[in-house]
N, C-alpha and C positions, 0 to 999 in steps of 0.2 A: 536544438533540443538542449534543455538544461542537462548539467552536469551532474553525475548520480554516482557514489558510494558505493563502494561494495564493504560489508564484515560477515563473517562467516557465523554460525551462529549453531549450536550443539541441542538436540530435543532429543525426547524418549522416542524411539520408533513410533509406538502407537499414535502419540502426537502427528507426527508425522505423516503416517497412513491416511491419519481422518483426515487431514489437509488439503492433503492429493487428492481426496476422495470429494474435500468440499470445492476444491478447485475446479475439479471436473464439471464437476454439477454447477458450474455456472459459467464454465467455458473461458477460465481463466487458465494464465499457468502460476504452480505453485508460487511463483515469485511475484508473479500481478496482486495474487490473494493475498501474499502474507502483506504485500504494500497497499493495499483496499483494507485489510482489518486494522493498522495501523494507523495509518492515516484518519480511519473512521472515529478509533479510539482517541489520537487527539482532536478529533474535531469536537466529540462529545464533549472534553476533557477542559475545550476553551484552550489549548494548548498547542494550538494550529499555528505557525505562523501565519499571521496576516496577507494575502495577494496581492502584487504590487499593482498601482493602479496600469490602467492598459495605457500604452500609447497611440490606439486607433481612438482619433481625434475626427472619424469622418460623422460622426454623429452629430 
């Protein structure tokens, strides 16, 4: 498994709440969601980095 970051990060409760709330509602946890909105936004963004090519060469 790749290597992951942690920074801690300060929001308005009510932010917060809807999070949880949208979390739920798709059977993630808070921490999957905020790194699924994130991720999404730089994909939109063109700001993704690139995925390194695979090394399964069985094709």
């Amino acid at each position: 498994m790749a290597k992951r970051d942690s920074f801690l990060v300060r929001m308005d409760p009510a932010i917060i709440k809807a999070l949880k709330q949208w979390a739920a509602d798709e059977l993630r946890s808070v921490n999957g969601q905020v790194e699924y909105v994130i991720r999404d936004a730089l994909r939109k963004e063109g700001r993704l980095p690139k995925p390194k090519p695979s090394e399964d060469t069985s094709s």
